[in-house]
GUPA-678817 format. One record per atom (N, C-alpha, C, O): atom name; x, y, z; residue number from 0. Coordinates in steps of 0.2 Angstrom, whole numbers, plus 5000, padded with zeros to 4 digits. Each point is the difference from the previous one (the first is absolute). Example, Ala and Ser with C-alpha at 12.3 -4.5 7.8 and 13.67 -1.06 7.14 Angstrom:
BEGIN
  name     u     v     w  resi
     N  5066  4972  5039     0
    CA  4996  5006  5000     0
     C  5004  5006  5000     0
     O  5005  4999  5003     0
     N  4993  5006  4993     1
    CA  5004  5006  5001     1
     C  4996  5005  5003     1
     O  5003  5006  5001     1
This chain:
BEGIN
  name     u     v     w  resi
     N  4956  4956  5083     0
    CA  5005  5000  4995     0
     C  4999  5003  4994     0
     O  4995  4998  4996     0
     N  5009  5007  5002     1
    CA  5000  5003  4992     1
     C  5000  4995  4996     1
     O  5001  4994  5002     1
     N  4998  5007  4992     2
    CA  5001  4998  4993     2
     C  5003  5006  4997     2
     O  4998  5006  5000     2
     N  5007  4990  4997     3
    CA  5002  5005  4994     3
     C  5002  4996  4992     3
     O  5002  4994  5000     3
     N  4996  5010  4994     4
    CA  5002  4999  4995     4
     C  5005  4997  4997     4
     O  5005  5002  5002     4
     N  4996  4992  4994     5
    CA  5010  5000  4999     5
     C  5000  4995  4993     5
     O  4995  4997  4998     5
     N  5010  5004  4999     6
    CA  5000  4998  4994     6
     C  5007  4996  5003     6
     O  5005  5003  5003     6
     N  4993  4990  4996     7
    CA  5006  4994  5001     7
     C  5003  4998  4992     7
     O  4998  4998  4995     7
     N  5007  5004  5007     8
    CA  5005  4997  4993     8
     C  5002  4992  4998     8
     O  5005  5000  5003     8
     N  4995  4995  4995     9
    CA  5002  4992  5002     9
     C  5005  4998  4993     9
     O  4998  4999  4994     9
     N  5009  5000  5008    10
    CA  5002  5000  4994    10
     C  4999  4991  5001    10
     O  5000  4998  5005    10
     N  4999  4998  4989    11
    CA  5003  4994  4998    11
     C  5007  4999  4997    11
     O  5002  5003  4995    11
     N  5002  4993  5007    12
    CA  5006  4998  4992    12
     C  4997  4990  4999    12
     O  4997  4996  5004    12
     N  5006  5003  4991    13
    CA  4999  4995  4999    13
     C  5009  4997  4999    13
     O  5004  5004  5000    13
     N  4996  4988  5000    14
    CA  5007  4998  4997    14
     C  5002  5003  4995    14
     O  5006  5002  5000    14
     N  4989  5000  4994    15
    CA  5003  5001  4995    15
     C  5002  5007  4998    15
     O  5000  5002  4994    15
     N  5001  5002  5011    16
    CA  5001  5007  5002    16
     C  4997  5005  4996    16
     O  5003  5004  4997    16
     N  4989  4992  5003    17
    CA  4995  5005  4998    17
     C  4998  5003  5007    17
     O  5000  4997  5005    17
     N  4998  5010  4994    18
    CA  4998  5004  5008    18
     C  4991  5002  4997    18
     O  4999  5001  4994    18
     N  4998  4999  5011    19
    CA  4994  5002  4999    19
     C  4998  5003  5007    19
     O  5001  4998  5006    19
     N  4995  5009  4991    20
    CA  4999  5004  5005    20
     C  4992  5001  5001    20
     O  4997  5001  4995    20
     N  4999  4998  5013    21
    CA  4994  4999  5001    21
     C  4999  5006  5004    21
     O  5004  5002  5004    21
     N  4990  5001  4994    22
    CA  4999  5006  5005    22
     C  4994  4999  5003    22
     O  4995  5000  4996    22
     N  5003  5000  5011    23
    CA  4993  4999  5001    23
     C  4999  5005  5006    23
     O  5004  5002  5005    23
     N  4988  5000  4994    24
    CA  5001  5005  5004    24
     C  4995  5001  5008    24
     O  4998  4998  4995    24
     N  5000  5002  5009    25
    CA  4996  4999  5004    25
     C  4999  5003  5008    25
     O  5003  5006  5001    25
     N  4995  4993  5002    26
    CA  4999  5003  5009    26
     C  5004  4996  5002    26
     O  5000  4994  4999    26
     N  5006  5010  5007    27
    CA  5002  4996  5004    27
     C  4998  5005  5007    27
     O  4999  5006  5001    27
     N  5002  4987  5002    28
    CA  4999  5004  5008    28
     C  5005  5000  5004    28
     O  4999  5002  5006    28
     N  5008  4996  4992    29
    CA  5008  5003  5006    29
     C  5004  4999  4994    29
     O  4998  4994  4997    29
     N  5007  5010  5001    30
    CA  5004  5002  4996    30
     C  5005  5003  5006    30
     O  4999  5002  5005    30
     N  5008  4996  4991    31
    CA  5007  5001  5003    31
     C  5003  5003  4994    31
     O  4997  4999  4995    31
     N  5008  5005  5004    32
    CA  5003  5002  4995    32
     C  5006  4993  5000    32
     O  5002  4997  5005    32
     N  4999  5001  4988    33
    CA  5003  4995  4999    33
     C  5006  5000  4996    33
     O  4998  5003  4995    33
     N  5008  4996  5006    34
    CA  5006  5000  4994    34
     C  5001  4994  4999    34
     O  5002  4997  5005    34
     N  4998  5001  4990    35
    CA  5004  4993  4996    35
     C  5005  4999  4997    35
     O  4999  5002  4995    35
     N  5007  4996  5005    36
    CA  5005  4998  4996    36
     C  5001  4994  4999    36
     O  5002  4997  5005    36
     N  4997  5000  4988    37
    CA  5002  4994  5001    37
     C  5007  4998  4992    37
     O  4999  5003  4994    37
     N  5004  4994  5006    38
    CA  5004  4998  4994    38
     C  4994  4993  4995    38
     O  4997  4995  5002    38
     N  5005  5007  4993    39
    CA  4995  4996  4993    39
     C  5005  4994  4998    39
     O  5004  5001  4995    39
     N  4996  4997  5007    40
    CA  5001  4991  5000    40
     C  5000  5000  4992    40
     O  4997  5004  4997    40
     N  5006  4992  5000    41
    CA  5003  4996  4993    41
     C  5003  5006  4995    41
     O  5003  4999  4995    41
     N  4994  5008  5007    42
    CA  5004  5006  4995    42
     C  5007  5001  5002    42
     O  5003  4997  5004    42
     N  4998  5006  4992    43
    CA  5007  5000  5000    43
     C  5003  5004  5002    43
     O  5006  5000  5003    43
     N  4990  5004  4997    44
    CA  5003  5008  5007    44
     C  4999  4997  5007    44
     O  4998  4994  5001    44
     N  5004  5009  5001    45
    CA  4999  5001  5009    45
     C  4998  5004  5001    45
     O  4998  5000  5006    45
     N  5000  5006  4992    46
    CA  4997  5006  5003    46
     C  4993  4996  5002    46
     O  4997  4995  4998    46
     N  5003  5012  5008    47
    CA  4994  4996  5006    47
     C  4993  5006  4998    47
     O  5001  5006  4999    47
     N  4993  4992  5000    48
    CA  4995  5004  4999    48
     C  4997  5002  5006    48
     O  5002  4998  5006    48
     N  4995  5007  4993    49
    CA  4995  5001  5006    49
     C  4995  5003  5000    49
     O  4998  5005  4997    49
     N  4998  4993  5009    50
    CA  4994  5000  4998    50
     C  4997  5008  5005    50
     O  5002  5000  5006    50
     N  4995  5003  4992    51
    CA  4998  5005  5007    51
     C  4991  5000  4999    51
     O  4997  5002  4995    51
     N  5001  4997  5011    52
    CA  4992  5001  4999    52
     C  4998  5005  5005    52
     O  5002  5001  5005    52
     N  4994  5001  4992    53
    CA  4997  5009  5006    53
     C  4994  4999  4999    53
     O  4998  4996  4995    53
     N  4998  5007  5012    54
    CA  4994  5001  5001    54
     C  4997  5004  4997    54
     O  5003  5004  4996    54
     N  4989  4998  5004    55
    CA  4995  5005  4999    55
     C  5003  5004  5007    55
     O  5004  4998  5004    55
     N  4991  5009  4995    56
    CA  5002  5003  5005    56
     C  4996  5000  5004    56
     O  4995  4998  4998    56
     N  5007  5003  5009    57
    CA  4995  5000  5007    57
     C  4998  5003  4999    57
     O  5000  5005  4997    57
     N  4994  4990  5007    58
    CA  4993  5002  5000    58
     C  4998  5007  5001    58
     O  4996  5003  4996    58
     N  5007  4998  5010    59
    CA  4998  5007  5002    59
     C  5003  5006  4995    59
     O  4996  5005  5000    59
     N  5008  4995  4996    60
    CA  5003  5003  4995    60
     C  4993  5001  4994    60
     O  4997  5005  4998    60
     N  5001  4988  5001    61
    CA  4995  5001  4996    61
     C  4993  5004  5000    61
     O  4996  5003  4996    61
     N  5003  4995  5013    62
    CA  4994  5004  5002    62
     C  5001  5009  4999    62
     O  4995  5004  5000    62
     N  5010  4998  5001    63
    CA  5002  5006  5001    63
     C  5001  5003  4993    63
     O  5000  5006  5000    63
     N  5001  4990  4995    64
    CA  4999  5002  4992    64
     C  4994  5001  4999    64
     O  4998  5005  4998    64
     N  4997  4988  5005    65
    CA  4992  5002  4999    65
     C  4997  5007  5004    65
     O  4996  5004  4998    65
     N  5006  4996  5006    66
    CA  4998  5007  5004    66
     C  5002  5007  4996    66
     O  4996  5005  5000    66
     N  5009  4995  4997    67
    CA  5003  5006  4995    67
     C  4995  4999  4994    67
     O  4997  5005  4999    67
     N  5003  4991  4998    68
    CA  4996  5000  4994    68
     C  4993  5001  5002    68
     O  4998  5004  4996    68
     N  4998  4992  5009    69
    CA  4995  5003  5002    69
     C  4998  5008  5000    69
     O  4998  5002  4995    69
     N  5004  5000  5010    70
    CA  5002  5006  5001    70
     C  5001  5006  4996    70
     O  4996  5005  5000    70
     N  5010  4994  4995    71
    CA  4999  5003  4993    71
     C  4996  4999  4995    71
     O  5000  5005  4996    71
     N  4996  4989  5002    72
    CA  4998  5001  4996    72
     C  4991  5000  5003    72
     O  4996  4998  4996    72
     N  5002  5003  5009    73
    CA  4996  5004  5005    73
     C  4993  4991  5001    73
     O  4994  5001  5002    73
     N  5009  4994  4997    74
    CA  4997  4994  4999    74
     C  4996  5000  5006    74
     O  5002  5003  5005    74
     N  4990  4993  4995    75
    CA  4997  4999  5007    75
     C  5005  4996  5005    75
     O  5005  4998  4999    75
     N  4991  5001  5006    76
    CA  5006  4997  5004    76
     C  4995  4991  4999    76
     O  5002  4995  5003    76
     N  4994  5004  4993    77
    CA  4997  4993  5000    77
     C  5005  4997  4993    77
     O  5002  4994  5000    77
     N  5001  5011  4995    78
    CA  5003  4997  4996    78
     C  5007  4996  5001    78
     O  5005  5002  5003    78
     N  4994  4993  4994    79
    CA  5003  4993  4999    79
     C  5007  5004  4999    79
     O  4999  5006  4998    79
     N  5008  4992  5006    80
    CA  5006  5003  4996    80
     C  5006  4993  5002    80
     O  5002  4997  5005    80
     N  4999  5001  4986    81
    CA  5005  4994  5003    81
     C  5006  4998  4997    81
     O  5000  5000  4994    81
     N  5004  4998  5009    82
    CA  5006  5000  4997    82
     C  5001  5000  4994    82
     O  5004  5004  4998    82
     N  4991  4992  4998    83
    CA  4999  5000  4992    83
     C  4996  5006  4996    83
     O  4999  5000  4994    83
     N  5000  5006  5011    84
    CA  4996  5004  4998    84
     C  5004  5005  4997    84
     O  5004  5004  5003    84
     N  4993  4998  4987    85
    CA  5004  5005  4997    85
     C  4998  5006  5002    85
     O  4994  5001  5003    85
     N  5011  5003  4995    86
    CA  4996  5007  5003    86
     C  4995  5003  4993    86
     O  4994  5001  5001    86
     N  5009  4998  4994    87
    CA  4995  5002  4994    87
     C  4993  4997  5000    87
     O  4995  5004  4999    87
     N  5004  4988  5004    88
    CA  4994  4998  5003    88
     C  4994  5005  5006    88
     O  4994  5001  5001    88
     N  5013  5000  5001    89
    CA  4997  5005  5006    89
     C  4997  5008  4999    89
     O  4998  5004  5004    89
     N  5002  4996  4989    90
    CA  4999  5008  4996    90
     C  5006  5006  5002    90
     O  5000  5006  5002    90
     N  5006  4988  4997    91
    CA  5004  5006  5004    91
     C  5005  5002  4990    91
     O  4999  4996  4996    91
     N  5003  5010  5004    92
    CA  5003  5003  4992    92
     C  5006  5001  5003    92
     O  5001  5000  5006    92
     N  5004  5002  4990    93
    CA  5007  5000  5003    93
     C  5001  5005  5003    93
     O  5006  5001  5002    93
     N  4991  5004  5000    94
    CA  5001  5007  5004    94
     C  4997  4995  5007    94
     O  5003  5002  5005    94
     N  4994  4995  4995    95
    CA  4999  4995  5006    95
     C  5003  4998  5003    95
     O  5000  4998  5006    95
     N  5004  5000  4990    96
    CA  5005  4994  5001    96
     C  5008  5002  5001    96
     O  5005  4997  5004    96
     N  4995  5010  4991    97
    CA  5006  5006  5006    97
     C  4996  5001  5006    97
     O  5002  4996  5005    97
     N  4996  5005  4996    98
    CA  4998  5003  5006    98
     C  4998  4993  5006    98
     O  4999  5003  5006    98
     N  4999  4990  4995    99
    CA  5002  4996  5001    99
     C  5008  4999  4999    99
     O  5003  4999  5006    99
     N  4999  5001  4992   100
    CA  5009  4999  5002   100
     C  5000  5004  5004   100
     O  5002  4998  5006   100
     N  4997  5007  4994   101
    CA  5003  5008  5003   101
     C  4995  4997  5007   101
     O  5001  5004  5004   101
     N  4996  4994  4997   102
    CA  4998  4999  5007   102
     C  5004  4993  5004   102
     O  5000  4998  5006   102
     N  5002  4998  4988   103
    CA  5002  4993  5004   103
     C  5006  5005  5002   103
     O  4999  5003  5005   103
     N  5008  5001  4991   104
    CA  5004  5002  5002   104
     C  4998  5003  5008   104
     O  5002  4997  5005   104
     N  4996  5007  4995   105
    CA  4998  5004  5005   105
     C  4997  4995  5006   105
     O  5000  5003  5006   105
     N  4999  4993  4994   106
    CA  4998  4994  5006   106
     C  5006  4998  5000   106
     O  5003  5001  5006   106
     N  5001  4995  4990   107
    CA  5006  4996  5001   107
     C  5006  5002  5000   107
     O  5005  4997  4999   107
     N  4994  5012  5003   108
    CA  5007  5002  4996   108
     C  5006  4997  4997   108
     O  5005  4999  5003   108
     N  4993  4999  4990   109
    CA  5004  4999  4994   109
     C  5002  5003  4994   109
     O  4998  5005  5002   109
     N  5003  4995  4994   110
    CA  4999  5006  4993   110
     C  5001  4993  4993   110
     O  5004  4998  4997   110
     N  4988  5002  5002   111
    CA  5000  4993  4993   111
     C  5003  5006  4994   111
     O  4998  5006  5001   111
     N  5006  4989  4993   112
    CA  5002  5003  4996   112
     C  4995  5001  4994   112
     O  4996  4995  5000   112
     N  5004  5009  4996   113
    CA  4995  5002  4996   113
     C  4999  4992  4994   113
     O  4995  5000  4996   113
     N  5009  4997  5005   114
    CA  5002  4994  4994   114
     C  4996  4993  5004   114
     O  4998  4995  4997   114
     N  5003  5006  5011   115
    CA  4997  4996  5003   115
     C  4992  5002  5002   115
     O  4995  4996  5002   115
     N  5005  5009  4999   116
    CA  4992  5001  4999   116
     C  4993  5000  4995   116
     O  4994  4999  5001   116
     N  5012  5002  4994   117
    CA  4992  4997  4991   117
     C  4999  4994  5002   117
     O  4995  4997  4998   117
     N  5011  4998  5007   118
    CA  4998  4992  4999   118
     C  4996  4998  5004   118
     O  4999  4994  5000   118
     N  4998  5012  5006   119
    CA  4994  4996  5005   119
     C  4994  5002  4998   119
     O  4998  5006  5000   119
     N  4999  4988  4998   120
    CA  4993  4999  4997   120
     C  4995  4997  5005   120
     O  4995  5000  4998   120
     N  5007  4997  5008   121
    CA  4997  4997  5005   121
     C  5001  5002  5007   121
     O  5005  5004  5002   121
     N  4990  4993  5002   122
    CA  5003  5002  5008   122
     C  5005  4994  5001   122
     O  5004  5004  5003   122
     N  4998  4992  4997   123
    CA  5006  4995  5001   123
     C  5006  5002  4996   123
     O  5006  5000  5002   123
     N  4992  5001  4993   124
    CA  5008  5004  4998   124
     C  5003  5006  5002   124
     O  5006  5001  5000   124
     N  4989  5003  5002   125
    CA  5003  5006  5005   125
     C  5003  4999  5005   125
     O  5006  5002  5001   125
     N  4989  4993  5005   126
    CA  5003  4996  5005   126
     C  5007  4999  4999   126
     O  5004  5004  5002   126
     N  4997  4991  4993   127
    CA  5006  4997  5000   127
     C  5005  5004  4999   127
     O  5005  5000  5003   127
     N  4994  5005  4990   128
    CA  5005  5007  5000   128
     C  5001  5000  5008   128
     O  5003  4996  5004   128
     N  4992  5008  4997   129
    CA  5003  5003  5007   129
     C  5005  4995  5005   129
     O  5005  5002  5003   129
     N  4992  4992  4998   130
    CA  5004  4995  5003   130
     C  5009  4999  4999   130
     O  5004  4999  5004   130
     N  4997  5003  4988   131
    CA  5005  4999  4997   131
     C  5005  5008  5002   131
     O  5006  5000  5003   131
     N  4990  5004  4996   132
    CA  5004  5007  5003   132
     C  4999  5003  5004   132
     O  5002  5006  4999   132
     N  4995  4992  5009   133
    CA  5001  5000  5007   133
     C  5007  4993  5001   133
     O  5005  5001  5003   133
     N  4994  4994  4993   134
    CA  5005  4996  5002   134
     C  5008  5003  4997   134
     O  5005  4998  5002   134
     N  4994  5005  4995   135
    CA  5007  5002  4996   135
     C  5001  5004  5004   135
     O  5006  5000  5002   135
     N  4989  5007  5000   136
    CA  5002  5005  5004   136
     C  5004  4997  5008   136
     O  5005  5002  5003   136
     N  4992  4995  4998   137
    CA  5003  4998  5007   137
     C  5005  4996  4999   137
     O  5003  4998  5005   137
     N  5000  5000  4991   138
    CA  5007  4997  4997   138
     C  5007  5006  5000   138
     O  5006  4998  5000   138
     N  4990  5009  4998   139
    CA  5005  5005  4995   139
     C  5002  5003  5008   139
     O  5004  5004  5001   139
């Protein structure tokens, strides 16, 4: 069974309609996507909140970002590569890290926007891009 990544959100309310938000983060091993709605008891609104939680990206997603970045940035094959792993750590400079995009695109035929791409600094954030815009593309 996988493990993946996941950042659980837990709101509390109390009677006295104070709201407190708890974030804890940790390894789960079966995730479903979840939608919540529920109505906030003693407020005066009725509007209903909700709640949406998403996954890290599959596994296999993530292994195939390590294989790119391996690859590109010409890494032994004994070296460590892990979801938490930065590319800057990795000795990669930002001509690296074009050219890493430009290879994720080319595996996942996708095209990341140039405003999305200064923001991946890891192997799990690429994953996840990619996860986010293979899943839109197959939407459009």
């Amino acid at each position: 069974m996988a493990c993946v990544s996941a950042t659980c959100v837990r709101f509390e309310s109390s009677w006295k309609h104070s709201t407190k938000l708890t974030q804890v983060t940790g390894r789960i091993s079966s995730l479903k996507p979840v939608s919540v709605g529920w109505a906030w008891s003693g407020f005066r609104s009725s509007r209903a909140s909700r709640l949406c939680i998403t996954c890290a990206a599959k596994p296999e997603t993530v292994q195939k970002v390590c294989e790119i970045v391996r690859k590109q940035l010409a890494l032994p094959p004994e070296s460590e590569l892990t979801p938490e792993s930065k590319f800057s750590a990795l000795g990669a400079d930002s001509l690296d890290t074009v050219e890493i995009v430009m290879g994720l695109e080319e595996e996942f035929d996708i095209t990341v926007e140039e405003d999305s791409s200064q923001n991946i600094t890891t192997v799990q954030e690429a994953a996840d891009l990619i996860e986010k815009l293979v899943q839109k593309k197959g939407e459009a």
